[in-house]
ROMARTI-813698 format. One record per atom (N, C-alpha, C): x, y, z; residue in one letter. Coordinates in steps of 0.2 Angstrom, whole numbers, plus 2048, in hexadecimal, padded with zeros to 3 digits. Atoms other than C-alpha are relative to their C-alpha. Example, Ala and Ser with C-alpha at 12.3 -4.5 7.8 and 13.67 -1.06 7.14 Angstrom:
% ROMARTI-813698
8047FA800A/83E7EA827A/804806800A/7FC7FA7FFS/8447FB824S/7FC805803S/
This chain:
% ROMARTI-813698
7FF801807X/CC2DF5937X/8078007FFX/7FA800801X/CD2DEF930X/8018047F9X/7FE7FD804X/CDDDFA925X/8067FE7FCX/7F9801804X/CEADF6918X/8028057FCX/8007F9801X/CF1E07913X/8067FE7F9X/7FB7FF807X/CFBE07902X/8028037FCX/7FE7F9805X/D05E118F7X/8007FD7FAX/801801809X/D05E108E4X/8078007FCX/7F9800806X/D16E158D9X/8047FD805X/7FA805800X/D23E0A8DCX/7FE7FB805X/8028057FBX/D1ADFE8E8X/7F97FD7FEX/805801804X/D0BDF88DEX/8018027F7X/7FE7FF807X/D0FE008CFX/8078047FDX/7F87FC804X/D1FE048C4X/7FE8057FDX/8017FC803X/D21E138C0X/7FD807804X/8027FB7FEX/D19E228C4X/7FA8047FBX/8077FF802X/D07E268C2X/7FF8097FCX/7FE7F8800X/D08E368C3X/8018047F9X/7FC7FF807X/D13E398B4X/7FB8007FAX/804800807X/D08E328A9X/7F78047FFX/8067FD802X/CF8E3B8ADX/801806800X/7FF7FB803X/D01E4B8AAX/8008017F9X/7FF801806X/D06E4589AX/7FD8017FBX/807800804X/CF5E41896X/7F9805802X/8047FC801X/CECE5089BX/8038087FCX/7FF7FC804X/CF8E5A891X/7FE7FF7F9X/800803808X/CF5E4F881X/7F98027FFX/809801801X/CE0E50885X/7FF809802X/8037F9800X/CE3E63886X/7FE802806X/8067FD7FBX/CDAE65896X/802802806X/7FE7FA7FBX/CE6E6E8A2X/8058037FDX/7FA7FA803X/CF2E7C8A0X/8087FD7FAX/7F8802804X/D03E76895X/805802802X/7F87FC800X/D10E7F89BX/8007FF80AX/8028027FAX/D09E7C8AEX/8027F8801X/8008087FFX/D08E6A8ABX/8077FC7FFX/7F9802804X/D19E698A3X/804802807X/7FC7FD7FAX/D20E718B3X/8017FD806X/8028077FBX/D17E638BEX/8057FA7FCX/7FA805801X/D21E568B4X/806801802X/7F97FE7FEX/D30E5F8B5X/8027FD808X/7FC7FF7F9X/D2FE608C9X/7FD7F6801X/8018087FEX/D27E4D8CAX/8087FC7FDX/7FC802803X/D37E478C0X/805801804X/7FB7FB7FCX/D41E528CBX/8007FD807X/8028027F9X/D39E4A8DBX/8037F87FDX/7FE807801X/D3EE388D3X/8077FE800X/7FA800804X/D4EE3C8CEX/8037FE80AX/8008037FBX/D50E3A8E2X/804807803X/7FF7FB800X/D5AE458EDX/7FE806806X/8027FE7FBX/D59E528FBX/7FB805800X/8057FB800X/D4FE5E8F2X/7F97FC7FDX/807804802X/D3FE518F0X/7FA804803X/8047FD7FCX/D35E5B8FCX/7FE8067F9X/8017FC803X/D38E6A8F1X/7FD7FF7FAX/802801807X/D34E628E0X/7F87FD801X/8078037FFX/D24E5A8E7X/7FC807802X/8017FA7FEX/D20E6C8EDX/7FD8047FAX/8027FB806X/D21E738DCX/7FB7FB7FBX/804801803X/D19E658D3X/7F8801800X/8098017FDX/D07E658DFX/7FF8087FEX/8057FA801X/D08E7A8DCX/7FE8007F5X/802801809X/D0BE768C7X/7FA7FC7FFX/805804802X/CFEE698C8X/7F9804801X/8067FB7FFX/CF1E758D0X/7FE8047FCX/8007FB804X/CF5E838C5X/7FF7FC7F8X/800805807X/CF5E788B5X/7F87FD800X/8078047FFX/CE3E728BBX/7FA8067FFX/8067FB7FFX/CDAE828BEX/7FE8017FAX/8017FE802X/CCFE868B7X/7FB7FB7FAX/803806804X/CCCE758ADX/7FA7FC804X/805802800X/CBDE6B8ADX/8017F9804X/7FF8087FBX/CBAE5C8BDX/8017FB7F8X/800804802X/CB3E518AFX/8057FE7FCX/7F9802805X/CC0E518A2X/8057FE803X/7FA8007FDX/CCEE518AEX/7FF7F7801X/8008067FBX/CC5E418B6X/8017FA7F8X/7FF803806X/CC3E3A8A4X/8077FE7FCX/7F98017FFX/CD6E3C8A0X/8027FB805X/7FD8067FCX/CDAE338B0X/7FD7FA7FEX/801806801X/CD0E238ABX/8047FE7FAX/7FE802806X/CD8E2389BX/80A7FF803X/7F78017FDX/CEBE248A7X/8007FA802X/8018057FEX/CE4E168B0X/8007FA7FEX/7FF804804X/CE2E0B8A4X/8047FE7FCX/7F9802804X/CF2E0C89BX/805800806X/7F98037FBX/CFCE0B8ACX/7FC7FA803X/8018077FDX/CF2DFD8B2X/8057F9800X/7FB806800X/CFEDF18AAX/807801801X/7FC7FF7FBX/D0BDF88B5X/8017FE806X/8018027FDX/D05DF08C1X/8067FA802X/7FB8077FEX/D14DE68CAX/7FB7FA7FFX/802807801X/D0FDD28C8X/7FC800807X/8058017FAX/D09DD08DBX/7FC805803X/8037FA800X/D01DDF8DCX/7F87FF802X/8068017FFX/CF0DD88D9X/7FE7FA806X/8028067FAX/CF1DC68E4X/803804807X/7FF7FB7FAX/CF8DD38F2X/7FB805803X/807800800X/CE8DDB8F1X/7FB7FB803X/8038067FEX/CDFDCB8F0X/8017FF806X/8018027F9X/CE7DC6900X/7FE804807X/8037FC7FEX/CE3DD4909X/7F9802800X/8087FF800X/CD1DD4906X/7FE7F9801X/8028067FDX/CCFDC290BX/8037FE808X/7FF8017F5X/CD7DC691EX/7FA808800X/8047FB800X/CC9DD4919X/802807802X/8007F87FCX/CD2DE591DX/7FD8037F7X/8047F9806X/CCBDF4912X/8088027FEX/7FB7FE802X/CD9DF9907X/8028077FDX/8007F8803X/CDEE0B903X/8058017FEX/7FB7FE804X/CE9E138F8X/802806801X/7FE7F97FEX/CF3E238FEX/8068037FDX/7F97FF804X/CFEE2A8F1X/800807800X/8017F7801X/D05E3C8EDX/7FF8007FAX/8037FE806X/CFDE3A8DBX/7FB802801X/8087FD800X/CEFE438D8X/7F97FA801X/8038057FEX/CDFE3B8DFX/7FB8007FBX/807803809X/CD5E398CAX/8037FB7FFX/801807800X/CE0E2B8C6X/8007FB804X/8018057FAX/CE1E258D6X/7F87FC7FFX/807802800X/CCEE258D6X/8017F97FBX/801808804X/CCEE188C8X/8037FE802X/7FB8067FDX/CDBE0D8CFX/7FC7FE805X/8058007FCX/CCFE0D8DFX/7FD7F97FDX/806805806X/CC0E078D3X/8037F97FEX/7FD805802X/CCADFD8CAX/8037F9802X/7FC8067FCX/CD2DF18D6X/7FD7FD807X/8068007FEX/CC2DF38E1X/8037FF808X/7FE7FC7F6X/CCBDFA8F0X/7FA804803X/8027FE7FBX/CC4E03900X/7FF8087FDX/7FF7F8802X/CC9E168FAX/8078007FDX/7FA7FE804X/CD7E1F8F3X/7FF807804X/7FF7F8800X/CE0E318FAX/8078027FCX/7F97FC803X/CECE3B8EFX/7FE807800X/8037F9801X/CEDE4C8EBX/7FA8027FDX/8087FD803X/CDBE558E9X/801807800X/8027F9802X/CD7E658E2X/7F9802802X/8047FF800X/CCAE708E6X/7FA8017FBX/805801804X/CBBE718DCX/7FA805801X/8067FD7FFX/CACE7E8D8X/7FD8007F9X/805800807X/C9EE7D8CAX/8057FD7F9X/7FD805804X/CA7E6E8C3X/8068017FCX/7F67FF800X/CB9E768C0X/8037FF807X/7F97FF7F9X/CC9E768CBX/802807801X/8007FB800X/CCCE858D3X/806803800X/7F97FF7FEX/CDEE838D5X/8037FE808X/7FE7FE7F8X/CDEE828E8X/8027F9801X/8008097FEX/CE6E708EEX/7FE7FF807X/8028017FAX/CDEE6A8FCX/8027F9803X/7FD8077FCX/CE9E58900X/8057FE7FEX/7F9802801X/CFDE548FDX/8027FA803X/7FC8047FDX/D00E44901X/8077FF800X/7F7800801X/D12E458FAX/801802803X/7FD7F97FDX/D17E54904X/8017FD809X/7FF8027F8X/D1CE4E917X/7FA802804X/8077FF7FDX/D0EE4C922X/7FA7FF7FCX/807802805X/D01E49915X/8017F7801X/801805800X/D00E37917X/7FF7FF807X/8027FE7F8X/D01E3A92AX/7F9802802X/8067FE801X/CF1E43926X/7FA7FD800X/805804803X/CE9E3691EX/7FF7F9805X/7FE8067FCX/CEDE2892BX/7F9804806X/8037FC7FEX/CE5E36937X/7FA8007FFX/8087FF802X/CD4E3892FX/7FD7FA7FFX/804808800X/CD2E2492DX/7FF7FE808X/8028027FAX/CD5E2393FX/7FA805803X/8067FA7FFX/CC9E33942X/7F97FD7FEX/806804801X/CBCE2793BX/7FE7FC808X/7FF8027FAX/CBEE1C94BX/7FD7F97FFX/7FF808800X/CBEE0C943X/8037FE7FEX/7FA802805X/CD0E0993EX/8027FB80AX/7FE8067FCX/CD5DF894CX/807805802X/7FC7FD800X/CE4E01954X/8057F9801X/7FB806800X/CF4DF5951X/7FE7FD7FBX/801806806X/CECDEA942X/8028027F9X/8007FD806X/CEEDF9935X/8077FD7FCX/7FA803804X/CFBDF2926X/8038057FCX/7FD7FD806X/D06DFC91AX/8037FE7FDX/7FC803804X/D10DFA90CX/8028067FAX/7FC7F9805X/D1BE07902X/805800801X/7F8802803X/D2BE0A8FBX/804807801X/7FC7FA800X/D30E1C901X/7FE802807X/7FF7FD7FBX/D36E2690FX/7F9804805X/8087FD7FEX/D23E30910X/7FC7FA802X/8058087FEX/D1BE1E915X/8037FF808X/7FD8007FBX/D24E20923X/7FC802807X/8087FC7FBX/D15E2A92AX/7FB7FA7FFX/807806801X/D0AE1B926X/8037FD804X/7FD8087FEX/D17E0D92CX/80080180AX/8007FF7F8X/D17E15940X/7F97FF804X/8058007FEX/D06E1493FX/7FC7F8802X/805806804X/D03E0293AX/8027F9804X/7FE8077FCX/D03DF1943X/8057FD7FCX/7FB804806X/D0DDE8933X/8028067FCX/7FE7FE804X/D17DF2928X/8067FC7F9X/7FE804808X/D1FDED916X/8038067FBX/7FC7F9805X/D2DDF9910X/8017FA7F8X/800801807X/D2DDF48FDX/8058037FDX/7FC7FC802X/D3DDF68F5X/802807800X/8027F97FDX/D3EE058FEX/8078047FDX/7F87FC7FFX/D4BE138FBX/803803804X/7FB8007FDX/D58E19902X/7FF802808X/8047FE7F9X/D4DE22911X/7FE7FB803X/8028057FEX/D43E16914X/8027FA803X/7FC8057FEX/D4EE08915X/806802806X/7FC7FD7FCX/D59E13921X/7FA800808X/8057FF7FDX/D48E1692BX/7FE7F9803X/8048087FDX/D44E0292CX/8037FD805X/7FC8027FAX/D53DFF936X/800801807X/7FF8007FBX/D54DF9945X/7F47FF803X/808800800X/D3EDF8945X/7FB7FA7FFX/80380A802X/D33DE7942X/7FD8027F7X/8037FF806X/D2FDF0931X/8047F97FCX/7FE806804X/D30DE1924X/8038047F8X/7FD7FD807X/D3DDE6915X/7FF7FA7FBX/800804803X/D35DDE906X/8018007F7X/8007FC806X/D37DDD8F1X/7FB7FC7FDX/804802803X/D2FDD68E5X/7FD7F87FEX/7FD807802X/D34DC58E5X/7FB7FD809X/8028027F8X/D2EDC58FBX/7FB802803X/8047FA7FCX/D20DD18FDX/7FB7FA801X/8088037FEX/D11DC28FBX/8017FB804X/7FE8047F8X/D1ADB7907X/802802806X/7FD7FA7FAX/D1FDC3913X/7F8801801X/8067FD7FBX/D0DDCA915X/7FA7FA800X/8058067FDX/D04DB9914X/8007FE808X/7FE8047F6X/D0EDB2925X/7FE809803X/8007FA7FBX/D0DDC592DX/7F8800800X/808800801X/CF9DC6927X/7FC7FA804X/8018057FCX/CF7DB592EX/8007FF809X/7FF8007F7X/CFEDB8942X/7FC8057FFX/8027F87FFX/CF6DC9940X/7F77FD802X/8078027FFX/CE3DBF93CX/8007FB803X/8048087FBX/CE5DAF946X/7FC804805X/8087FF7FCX/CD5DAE951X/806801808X/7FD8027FBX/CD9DB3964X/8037F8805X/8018067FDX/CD7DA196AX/8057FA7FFX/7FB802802X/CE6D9A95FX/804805804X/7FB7FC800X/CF2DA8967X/8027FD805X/7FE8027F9X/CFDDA2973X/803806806X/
């Protein structure tokens, strides 16, 4: 089975996901206030860029936990649908025909962000991807307990996640694709037959050099992964 592994804020979508479904489970009541404000703080803190990104991504997965305890799955998931559908139209322009092609050389597309995995989950649904991993919380008798049980932001978590698709033992080794815009993708891109740094920053773009990784923006991403997509599925019998 083929895999197209991709990230979400700033390489599918402007902005940051994230942000807004703090915002919006502050406004809908349904986690902590003073927990959730503290989670902005350090996501804001993690954007601003910087050497201390580790550390601010650190505090925002423990504020986002604590800001959740105790709150109700459903409501939580309910607020995310409503994040979802007011960041939908942040959707970069080829975002969706990038999709499209991807699903007509048929890989299964996954989305592996450090936002939390409720509005991921709609975004999944929505754009009728394969799955989604972001950060999850645990869960018992339909609240959150607090506990975080998956960091993709955090170094190594997206490593993890690469890890457990191949731990299924139907990911084609060498045909997997990525595409993301930050230095943590950098765990996906070692793994991947094609890779697609998306106006990457300043890591990433230091990381691509000298690598067959494809540096692309917004203007090159659906020409660049038509021809790469193309060599990648000609039939054996074309190959010279």
């Amino acid at each position: 089975m083929k895999y197209a592994v991709l990230d979400l804020d700033g390489t599918l979508l402007r902005g940051v996901l994230g942000t807004r479904f703090l915002e919006d489970l502050i406004e809908d009541g349904v986690c902590d206030k003073d927990e959730g404000l503290a989670c902005l703080r350090a996501i804001r803190g993690y954007a601003s860029g910087g050497n201390s990104r580790r550390q601010a991504m650190t505090e925002a997965y423990q504020a986002y936990a604590k800001a959740l305890r105790g709150a109700t799955v459903a409501e939580a998931g309910e607020t995310a649908a409503r994040t979802w559908r007011a960041c939908r139209d942040e959707l970069f322009p080829f975002a969706e025909q990038l999709i499209d092609l991807f699903k007509r050389y048929r890989y299964r597309i996954v989305l592996v962000s450090g936002n939390s995995d409720l509005p991921l989950r709609e975004a999944v649904d929505d754009l009728g991807l394969h799955s989604g991993y972001g950060a999850r919380l645990a869960e018992s008798g339909g609240r959150f307990t607090g506990e975080l049980l998956s960091t993709p932001g955090l170094p190594g978590g997206k490593a993890a996640v690469v890890r457990e698709l191949a731990a299924g033992g139907d990911v084609e080794c060498g045909v997997a694709v990525a595409v993301g815009n930050g230095g943590i993708d950098a765990e996906v891109f070692t793994h991947a037959g094609a890779a697609f740094a998306f106006e990457p920053d300043d890591e990433l773009h230091a990381l691509s050099s000298g690598r067959d990784w494809h540096v692309v923006d917004r203007e090159t991403i659906l020409a660049a992964c038509s021809e790469v997509l193309a060599d990648l599925n000609r039939p054996k019998e074309q190959e010279k």
